[in-house]
C-alpha positions, 0 to 999 in steps of 0.5 A: 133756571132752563135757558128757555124759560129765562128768555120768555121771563126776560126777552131782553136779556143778554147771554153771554157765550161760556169760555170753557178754555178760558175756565180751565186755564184759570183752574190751572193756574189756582191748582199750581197755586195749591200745589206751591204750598203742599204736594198733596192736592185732590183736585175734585172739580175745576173750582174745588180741591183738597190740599193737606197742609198737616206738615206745613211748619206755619199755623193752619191761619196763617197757611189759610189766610196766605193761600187766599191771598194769593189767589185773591191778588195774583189771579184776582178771584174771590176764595174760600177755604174751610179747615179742618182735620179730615175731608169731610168737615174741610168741606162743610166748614167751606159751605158753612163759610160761603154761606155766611157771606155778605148778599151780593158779594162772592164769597171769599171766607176763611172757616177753620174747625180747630182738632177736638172741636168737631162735633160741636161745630156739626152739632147745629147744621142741618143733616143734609149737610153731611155726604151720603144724606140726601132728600130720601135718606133726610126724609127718613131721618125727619119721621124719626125727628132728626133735623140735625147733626147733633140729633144724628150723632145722638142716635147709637150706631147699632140702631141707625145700621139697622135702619139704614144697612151699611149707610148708617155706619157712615151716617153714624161716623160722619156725624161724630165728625170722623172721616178716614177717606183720603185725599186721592191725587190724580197726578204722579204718585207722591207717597205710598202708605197704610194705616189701620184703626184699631176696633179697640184703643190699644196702649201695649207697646208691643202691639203698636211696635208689631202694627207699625211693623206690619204697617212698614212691610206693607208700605215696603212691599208696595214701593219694591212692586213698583220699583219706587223707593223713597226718601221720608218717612212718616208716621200718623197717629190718632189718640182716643180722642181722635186728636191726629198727628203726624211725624215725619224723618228725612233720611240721607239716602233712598230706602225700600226695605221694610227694616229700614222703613220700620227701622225710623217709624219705630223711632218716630214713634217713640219719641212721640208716644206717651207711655200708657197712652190710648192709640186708636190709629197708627199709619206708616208712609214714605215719601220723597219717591224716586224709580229704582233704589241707588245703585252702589259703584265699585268702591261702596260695593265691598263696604255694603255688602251686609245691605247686599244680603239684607236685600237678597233676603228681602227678596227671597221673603217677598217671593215666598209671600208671593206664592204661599201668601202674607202669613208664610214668613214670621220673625222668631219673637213673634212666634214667641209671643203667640206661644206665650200667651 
């Protein structure tokens, strides 16, 4: 309601002057609060953030009801979460949660949305309830008697493209409950990493060891362009159903090299997968990050020089990527599977 007209409605009112310095120093102290818990927070407004908690050791209730406890006690405001497996559904269960909330109370709800239960959950609420549905795209969807996510989902993503162009790809997507959009910090860079969904689920061994090997040349090339190595690696994996996991390694020392990186993602992942089992996605990361990569004093020198050439070759490779493009350099089996099929 306008200001103007609320004084005309009520001439005694009072109005309280904003303390925007006072909101900010709030928001502050809740964000380092977030950030006790996971590195890896996306704060979107001075109330609102994503935190990734996949790799926390404690249950995703306990992780919850913790971090609302502590806001609730230590800062002393009311705060509601919503959990889920992407950024989509976290935020749809908090509205869902907020708005189930006793009248005349703030809301203060813990709504979780378990892996594999995703559609379910949307299927009842309102389409304007998913990002990139707003009055005119609902209006559309209602002359074609679609109220709710279920409905949407049941539409085929053929027809809603050509209803809708490029949004109905992501209309199509956000109803069955998939988002990939990733959580953005705004702070120092944490990790470096990259992923690739599949067009169709791939169980070949050899293709998901080559995708997680191209995967960790990308995530190597990135940290050596920008002089950063790091010290954890992990691996995320999506099955066909759309269950996600993820794995991680500390190693001893910092790494930048794309053998070494493929190196513990190849052993991550195989101690994770199950043979014949359908991947729709796989991803490579590290983390742990720090400038540079460490320096050899005069007595290792000697003992390292095989890591001394790997990398004198690293970096020949590089240079030749760079001037004559990503495709210029193949290891020897690769060409040999090409000429074998």
């Amino acid at each position: 309601m306008p200001m103007a007209r609320a004084r005309r409605i009520c001439p005694d009112l009072i109005i309280l002057p904003p303390r925007f310095r006072e909101y900010s120093r709030i928001s502050r102290i809740v964000m380092e609060k977030l950030h006790q818990v996971s590195p890896v927070v996306e704060q979107v407004s001075i109330d609102e953030a994503f935190i990734d908690i996949s790799l926390l050791p404690d249950s995703v209730e306990t992780t919850a009801h913790d971090l609302q406890r502590k806001i609730n006690q230590d800062v002393g405001l009311p705060c509601s979460l919503g959990v889920a497996s992407n950024k989509l559904l976290a935020k749809i269960a908090n509205d869902v949660g907020k708005s189930t909330g006793v009248s005349g109370s703030p809301p203060n709800a813990i709504t979780i949305v378990p892996p594999g239960e995703e559609k379910e959950f949307l299927k009842p609420l309102k389409v304007e309830r998913l990002w990139g549905v707003g009055p005119k795209t609902a209006s559309r969807l209602s002359e074609l008697g679609v109220s709710t996510i279920g409905e949407l989902a049941a539409i085929s993503e053929r027809r809603l493209v050509k209803l809708f162009g490029k949004n109905g790809h992501w209309l199509y997507l956000h109803a069955q409950g998939i988002d990939e959009s990733p959580l953005v910090t705004s702070h120092e860079m944490k990790s470096v990493s990259s992923e690739t969904t599949f067009v169709l689920d791939i169980r070949d061994i050899e293709i998901l060891h080559k995708t997680l090997r191209d995967l960790a040349e990308q995530v190597g090339k990135r940290l050596r362009d920008q002089n950063l190595s790091g010290t954890t690696i992990r691996i995320k994996i999506r099955w066909s159903d759309f269950t996600t996991i993820s794995r991680q390694s500390k190693l001893a020392s910092s790494i930048d090299q794309d053998a070494d990186i493929y190196k513990t993602a190849e052993h991550l992942f195989d101690g994770t997968w199950e043979s014949g089992r359908a991947v729709r996605l796989l991803g490579v990361g590290v983390s742990g990050l720090e400038k540079g990569i460490r320096q050899l004093n005069l007595w290792e020198a000697r003992s390292e020089a095989p890591d001394l050439k790997a990398r004198q070759l690293q970096t020949a490779i590089d240079g030749l990527r760079e001037r004559y493009g990503a495709g210029i350099v193949r290891r020897g089996n690769d060409v040999e599977e090409k000429h074998s099929t």
